[in-house]
BATIMAR-869573 format. One record per residue: residue number from 0; residue in three letters; z, x, y of N, C-alpha, C in turn. Coordinates in nm, 2 decimals, always signed. Layout:
BEGIN
<node k="NUM" r="ALA" n_c3="Z" n_c1="X" n_c2="Y" ca_c3="Z" ca_c1="X" ca_c2="Y" c_c3="Z" c_c1="X" c_c2="Y"/>
...
END
This chain:
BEGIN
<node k="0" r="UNK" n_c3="-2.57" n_c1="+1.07" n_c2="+4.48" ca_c3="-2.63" ca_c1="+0.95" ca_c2="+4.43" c_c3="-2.69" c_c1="+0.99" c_c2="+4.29"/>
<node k="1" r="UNK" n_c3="-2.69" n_c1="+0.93" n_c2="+4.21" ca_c3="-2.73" ca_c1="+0.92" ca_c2="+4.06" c_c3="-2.91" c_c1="+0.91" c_c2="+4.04"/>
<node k="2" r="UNK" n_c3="-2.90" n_c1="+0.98" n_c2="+3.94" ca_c3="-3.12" ca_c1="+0.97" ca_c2="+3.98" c_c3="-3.13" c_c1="+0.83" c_c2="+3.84"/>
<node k="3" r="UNK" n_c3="-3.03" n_c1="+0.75" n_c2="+3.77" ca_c3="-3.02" ca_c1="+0.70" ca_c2="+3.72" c_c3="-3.06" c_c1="+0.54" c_c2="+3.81"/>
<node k="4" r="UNK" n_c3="-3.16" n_c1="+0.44" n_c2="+3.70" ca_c3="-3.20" ca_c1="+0.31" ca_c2="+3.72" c_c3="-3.08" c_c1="+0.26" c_c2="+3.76"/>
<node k="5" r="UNK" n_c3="-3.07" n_c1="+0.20" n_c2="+3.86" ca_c3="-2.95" ca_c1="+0.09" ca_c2="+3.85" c_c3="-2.91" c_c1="+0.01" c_c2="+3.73"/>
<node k="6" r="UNK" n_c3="-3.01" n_c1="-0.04" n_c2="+3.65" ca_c3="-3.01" ca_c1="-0.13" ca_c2="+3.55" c_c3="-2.91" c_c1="-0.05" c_c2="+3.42"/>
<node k="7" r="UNK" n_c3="-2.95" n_c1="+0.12" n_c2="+3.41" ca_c3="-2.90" ca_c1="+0.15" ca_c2="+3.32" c_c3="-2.76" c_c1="+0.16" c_c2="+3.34"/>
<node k="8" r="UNK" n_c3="-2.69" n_c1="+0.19" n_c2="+3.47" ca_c3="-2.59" ca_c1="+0.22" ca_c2="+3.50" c_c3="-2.51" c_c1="+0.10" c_c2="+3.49"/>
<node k="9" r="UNK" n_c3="-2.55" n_c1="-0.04" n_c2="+3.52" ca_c3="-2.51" ca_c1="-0.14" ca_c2="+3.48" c_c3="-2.51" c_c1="-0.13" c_c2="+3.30"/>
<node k="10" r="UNK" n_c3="-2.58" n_c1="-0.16" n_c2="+3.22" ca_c3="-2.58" ca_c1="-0.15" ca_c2="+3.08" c_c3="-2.46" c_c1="-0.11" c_c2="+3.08"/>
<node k="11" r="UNK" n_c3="-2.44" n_c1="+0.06" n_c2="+3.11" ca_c3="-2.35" ca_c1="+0.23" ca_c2="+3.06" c_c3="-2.19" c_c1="+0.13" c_c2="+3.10"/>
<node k="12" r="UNK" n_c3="-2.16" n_c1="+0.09" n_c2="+3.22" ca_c3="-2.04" ca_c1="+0.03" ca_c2="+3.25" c_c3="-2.01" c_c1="-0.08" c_c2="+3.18"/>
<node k="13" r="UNK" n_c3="-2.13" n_c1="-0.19" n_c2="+3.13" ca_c3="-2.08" ca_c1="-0.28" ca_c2="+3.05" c_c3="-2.03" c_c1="-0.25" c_c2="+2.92"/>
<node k="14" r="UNK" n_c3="-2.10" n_c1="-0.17" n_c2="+2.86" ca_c3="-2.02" ca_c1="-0.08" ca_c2="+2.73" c_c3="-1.90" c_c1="-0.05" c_c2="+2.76"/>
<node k="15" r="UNK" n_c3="-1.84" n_c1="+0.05" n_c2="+2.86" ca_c3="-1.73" ca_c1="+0.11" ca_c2="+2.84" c_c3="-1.63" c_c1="-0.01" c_c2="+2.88"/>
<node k="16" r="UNK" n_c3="-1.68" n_c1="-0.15" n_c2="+2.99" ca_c3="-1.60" ca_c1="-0.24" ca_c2="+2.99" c_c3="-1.61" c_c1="-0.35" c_c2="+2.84"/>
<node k="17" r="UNK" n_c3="-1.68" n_c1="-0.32" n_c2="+2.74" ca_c3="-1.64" ca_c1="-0.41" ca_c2="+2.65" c_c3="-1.54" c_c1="-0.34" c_c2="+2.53"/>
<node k="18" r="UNK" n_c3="-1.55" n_c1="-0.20" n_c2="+2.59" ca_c3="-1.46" ca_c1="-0.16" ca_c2="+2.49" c_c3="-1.32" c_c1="-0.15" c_c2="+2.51"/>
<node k="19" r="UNK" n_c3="-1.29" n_c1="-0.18" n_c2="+2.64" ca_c3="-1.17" ca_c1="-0.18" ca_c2="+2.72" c_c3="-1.12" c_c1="-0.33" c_c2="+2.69"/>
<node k="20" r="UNK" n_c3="-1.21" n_c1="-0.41" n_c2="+2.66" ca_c3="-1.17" ca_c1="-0.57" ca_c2="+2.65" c_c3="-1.14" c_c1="-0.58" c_c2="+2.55"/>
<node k="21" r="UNK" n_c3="-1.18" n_c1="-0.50" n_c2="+2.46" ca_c3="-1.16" ca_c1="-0.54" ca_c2="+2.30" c_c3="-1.10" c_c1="-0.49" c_c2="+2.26"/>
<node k="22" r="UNK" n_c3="-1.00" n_c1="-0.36" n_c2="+2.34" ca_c3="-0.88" ca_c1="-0.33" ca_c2="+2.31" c_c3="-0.80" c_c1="-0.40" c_c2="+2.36"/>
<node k="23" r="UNK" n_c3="-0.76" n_c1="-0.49" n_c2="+2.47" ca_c3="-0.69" ca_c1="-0.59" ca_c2="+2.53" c_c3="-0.65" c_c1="-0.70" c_c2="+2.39"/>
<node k="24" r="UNK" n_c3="-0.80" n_c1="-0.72" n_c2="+2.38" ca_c3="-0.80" ca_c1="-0.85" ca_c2="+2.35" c_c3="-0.69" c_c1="-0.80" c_c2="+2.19"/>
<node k="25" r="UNK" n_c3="-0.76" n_c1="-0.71" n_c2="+2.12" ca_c3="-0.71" ca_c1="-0.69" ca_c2="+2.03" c_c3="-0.55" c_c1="-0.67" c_c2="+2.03"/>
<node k="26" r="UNK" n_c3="-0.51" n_c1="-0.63" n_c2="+2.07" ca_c3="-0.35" ca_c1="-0.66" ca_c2="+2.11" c_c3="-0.30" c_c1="-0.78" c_c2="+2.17"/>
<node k="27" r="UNK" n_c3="-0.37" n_c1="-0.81" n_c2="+2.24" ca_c3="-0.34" ca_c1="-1.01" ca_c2="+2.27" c_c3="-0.29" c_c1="-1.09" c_c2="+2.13"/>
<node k="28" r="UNK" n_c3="-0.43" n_c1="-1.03" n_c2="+2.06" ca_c3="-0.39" ca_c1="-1.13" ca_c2="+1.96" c_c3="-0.36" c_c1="-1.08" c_c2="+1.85"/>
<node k="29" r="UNK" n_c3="-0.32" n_c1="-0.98" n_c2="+1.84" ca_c3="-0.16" ca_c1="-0.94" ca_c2="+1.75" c_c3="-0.05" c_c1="-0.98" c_c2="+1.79"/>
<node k="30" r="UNK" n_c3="-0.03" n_c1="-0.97" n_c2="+1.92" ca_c3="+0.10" ca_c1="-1.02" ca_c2="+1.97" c_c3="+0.12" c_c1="-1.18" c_c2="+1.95"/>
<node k="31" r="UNK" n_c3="+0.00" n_c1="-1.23" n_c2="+1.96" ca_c3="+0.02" ca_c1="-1.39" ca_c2="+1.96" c_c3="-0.01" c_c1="-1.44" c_c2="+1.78"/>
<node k="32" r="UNK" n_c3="-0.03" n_c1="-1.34" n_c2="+1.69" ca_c3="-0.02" ca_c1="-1.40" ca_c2="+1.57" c_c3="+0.09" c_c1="-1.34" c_c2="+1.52"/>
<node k="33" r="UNK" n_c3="+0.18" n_c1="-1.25" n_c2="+1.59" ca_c3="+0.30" ca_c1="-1.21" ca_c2="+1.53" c_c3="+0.45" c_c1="-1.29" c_c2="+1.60"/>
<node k="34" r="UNK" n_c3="+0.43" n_c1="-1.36" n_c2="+1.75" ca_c3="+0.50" ca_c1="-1.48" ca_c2="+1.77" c_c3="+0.46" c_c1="-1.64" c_c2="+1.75"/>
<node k="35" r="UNK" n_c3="+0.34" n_c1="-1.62" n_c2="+1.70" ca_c3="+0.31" ca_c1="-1.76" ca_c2="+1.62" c_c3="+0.43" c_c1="-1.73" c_c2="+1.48"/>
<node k="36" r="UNK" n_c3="+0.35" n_c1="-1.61" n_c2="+1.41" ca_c3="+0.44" ca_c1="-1.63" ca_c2="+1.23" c_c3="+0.64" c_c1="-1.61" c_c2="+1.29"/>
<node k="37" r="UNK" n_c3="+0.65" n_c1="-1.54" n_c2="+1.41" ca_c3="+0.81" ca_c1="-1.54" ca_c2="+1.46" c_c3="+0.84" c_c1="-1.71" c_c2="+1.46"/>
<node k="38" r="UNK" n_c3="+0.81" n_c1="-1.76" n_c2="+1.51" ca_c3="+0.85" ca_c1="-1.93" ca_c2="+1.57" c_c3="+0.79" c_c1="-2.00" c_c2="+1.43"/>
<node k="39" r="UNK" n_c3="+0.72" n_c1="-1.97" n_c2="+1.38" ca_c3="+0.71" ca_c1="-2.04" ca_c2="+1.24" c_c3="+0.83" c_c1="-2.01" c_c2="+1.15"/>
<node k="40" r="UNK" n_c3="+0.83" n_c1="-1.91" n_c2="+1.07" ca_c3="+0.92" ca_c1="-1.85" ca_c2="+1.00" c_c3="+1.07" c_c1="-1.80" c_c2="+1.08"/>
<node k="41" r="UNK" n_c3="+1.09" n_c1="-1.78" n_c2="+1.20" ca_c3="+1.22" ca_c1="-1.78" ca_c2="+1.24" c_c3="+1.24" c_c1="-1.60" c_c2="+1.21"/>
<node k="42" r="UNK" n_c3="+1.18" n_c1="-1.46" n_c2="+1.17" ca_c3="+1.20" ca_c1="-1.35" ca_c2="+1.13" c_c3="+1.16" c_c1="-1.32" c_c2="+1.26"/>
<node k="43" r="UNK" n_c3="+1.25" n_c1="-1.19" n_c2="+1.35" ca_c3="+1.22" ca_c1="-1.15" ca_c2="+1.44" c_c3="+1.12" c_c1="-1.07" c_c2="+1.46"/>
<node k="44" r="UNK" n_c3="+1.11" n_c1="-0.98" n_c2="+1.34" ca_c3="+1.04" ca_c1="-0.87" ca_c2="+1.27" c_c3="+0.91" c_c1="-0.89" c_c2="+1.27"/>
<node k="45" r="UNK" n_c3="+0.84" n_c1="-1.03" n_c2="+1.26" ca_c3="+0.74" ca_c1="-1.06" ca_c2="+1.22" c_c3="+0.63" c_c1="-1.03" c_c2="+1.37"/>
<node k="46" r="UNK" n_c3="+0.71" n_c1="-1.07" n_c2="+1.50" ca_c3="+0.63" ca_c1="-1.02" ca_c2="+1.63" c_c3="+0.64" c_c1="-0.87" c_c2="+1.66"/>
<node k="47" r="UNK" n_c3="+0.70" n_c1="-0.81" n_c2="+1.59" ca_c3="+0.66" ca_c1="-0.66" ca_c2="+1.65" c_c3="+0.57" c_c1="-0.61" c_c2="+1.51"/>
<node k="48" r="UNK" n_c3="+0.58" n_c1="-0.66" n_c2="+1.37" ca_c3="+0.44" ca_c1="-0.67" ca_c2="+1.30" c_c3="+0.34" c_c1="-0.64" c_c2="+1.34"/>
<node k="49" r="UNK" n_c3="+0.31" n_c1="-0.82" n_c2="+1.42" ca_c3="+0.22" ca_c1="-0.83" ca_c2="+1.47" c_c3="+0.14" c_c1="-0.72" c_c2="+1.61"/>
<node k="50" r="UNK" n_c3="+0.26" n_c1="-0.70" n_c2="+1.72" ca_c3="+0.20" ca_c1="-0.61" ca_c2="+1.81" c_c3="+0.15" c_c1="-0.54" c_c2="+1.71"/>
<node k="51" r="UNK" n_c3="+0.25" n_c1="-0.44" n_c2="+1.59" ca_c3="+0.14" ca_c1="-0.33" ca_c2="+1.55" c_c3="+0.04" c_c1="-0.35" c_c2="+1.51"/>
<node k="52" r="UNK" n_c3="+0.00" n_c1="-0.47" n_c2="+1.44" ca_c3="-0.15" ca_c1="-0.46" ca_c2="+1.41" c_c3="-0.22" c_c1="-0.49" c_c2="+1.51"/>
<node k="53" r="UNK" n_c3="-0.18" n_c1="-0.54" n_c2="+1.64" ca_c3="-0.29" ca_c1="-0.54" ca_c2="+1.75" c_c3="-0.32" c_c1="-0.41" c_c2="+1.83"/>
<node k="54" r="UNK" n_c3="-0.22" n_c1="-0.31" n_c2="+1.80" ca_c3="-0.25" ca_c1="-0.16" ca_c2="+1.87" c_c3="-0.30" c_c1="-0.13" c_c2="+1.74"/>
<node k="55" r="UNK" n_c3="-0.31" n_c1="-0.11" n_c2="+1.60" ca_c3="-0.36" ca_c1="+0.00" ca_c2="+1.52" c_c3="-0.51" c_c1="-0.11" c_c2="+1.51"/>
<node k="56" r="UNK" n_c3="-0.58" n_c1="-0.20" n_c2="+1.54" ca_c3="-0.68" ca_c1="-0.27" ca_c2="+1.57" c_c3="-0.77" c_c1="-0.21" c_c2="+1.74"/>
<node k="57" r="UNK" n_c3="-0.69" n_c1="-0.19" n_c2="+1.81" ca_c3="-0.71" ca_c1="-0.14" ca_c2="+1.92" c_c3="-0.73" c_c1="+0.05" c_c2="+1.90"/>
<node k="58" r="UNK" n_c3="-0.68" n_c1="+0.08" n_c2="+1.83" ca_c3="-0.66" ca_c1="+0.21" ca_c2="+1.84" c_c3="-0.82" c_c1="+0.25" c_c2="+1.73"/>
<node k="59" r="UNK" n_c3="-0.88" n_c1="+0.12" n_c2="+1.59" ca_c3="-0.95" ca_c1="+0.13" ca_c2="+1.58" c_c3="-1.11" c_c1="+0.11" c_c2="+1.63"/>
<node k="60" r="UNK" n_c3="-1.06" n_c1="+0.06" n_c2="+1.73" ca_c3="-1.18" ca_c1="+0.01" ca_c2="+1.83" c_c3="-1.17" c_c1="+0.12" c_c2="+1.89"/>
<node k="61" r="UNK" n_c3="-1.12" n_c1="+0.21" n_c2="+1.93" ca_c3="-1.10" ca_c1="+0.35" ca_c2="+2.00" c_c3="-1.22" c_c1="+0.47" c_c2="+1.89"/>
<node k="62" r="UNK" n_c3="-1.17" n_c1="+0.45" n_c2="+1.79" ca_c3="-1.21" ca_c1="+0.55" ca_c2="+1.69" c_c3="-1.34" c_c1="+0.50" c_c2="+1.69"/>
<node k="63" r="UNK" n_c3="-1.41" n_c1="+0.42" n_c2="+1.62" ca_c3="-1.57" ca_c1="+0.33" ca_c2="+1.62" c_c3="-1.66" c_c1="+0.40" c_c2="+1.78"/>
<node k="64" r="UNK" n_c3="-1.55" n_c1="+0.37" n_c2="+1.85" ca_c3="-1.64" ca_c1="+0.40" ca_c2="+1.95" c_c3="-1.63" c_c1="+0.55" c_c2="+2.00"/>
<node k="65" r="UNK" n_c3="-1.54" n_c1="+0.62" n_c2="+1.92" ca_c3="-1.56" ca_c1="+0.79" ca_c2="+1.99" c_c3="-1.65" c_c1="+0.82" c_c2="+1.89"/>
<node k="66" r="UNK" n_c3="-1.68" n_c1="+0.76" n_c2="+1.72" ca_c3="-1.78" ca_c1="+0.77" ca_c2="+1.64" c_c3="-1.89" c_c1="+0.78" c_c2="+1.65"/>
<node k="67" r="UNK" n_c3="-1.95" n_c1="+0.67" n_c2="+1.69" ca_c3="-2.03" ca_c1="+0.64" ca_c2="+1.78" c_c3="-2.12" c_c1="+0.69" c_c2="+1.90"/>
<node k="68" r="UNK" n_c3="-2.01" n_c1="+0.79" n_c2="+1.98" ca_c3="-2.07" ca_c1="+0.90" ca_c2="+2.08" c_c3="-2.09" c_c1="+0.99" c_c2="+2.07"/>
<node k="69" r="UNK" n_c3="-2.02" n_c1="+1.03" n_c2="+1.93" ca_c3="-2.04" ca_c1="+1.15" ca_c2="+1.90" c_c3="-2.19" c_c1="+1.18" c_c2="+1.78"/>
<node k="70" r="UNK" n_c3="-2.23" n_c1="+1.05" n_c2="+1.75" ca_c3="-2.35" ca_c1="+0.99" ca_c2="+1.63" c_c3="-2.44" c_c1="+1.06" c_c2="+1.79"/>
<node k="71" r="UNK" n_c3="-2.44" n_c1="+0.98" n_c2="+1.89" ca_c3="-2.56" ca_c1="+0.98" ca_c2="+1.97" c_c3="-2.55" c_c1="+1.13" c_c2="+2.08"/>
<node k="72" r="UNK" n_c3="-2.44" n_c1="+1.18" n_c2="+2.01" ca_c3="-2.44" ca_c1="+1.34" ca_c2="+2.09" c_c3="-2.52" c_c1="+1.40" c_c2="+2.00"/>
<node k="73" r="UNK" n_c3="-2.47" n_c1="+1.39" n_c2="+1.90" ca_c3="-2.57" ca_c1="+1.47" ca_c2="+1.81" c_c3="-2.74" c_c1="+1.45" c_c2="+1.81"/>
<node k="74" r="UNK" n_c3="-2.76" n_c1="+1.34" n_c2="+1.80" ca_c3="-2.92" ca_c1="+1.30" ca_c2="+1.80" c_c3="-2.94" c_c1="+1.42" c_c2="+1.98"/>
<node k="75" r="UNK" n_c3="-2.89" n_c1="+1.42" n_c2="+2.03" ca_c3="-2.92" ca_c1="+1.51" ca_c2="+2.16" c_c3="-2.90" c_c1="+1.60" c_c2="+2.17"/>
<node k="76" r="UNK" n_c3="-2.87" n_c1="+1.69" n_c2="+2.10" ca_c3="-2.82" ca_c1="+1.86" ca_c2="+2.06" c_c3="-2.98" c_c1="+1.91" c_c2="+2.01"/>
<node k="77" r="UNK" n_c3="-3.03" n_c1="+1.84" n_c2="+1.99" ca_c3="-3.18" ca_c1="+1.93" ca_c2="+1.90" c_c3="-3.23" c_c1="+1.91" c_c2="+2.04"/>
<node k="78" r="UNK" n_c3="-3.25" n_c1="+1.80" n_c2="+2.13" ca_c3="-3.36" ca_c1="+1.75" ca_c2="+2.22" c_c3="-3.39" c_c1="+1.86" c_c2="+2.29"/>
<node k="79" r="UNK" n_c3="-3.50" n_c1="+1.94" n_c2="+2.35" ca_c3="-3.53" ca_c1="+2.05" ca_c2="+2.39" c_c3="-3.46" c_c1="+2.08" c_c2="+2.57"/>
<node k="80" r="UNK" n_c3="-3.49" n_c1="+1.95" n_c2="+2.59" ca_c3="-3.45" ca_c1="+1.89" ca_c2="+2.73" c_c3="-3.34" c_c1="+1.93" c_c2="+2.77"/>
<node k="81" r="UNK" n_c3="-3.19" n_c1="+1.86" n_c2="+2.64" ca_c3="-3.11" ca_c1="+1.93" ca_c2="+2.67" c_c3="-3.01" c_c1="+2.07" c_c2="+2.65"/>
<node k="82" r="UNK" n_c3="-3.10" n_c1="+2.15" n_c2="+2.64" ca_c3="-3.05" ca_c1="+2.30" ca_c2="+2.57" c_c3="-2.97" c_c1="+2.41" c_c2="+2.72"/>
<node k="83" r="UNK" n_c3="-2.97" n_c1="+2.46" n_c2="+2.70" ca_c3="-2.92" ca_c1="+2.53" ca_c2="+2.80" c_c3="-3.03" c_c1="+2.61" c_c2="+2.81"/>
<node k="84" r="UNK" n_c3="-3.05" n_c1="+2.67" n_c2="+2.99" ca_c3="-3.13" ca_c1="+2.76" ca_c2="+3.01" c_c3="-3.18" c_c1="+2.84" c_c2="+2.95"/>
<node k="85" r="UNK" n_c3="-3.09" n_c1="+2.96" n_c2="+2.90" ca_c3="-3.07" ca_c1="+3.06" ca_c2="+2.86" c_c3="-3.18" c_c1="+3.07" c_c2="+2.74"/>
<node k="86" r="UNK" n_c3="-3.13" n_c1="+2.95" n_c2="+2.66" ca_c3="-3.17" ca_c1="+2.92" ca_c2="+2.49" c_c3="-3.32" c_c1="+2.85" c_c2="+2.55"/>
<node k="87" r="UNK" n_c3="-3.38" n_c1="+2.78" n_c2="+2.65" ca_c3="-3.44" ca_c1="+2.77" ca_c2="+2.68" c_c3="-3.57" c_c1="+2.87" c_c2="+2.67"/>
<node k="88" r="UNK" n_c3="-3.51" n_c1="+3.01" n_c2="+2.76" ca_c3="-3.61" ca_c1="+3.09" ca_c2="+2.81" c_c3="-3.60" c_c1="+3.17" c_c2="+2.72"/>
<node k="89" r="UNK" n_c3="-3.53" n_c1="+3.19" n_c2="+2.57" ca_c3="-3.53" ca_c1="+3.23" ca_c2="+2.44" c_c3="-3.64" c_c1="+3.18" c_c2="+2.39"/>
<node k="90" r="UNK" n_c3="-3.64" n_c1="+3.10" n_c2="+2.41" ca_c3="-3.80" ca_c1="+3.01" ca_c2="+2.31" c_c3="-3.88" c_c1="+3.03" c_c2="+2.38"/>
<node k="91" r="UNK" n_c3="-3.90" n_c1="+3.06" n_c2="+2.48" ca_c3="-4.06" ca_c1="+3.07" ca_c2="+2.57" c_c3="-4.08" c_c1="+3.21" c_c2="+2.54"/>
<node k="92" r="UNK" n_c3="-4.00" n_c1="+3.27" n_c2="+2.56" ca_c3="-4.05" ca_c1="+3.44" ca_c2="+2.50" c_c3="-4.08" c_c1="+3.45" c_c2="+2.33"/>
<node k="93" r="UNK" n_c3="-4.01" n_c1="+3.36" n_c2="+2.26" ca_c3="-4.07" ca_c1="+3.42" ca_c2="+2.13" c_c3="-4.22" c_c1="+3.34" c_c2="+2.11"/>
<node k="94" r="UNK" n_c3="-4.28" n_c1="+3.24" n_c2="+2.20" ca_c3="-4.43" ca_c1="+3.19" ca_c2="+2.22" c_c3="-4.51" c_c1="+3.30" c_c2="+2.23"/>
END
C-alpha cells in the first residue's frame, strides 16, 4: 500500500489520464479534418494528411509532457530528501 493521500493519487492518475485523452482526441481530430477536406475536395490524399497531423499533434503532446517531467525531476535532484544514502552520509561527515 502507498503511504501516499488518496487525494494525490487521484490528482497523479488524472494527469496521466489527460494526457492519454489528448492524444486520442488529437488524432480524432486529424482524422476527422482530413475526411471532412477528403469529401469536400474529393483528394484521397487529403485523409491520410490529416491522420498525420493528428499523430505528429499527439506525438507533440507526448514531448510537452516528457518536458515537463523532466523540468520537475530536476527541481528534485538538489532536494536533500531525495539524494541517495551514500551522498547523504557524505554530508553529515563533512559537518
Amino acid at each position: 500500500m502507498s503511504d501516499k493521500p488518496p487525494i494525490k493519487q487521484i490528482i497523479e492518475g488524472a494527469g496521466d489520464l489527460s494526457l492519454a485523452l489528448s492524444m486520442a482526441a488529437a488524432v480524432a481530430i486529424g482524422f476527422g479534418i482530413g475526411y471532412g477536406l477528403r469529401s469536400w475536395l474529393g483528394y484521397e490524399w487529403l485523409l491520410w494528411l490529416g491522420v498525420f497531423w493528428g499523430v505528429s499533434a499527439a506525438i507533440l503532446n507526448l514531448v510537452k509532457a516528457i518536458r515537463k517531467l523532466g523540468r520537475s525531476m530536476k527541481e528534485l535532484e538538489n532536494n536533500p530528501r531525495y539524494r541517495k544514502q551514500s551522498e547523504r552520509d557524505d554530508d553529515e561527515e563533512e559537518d
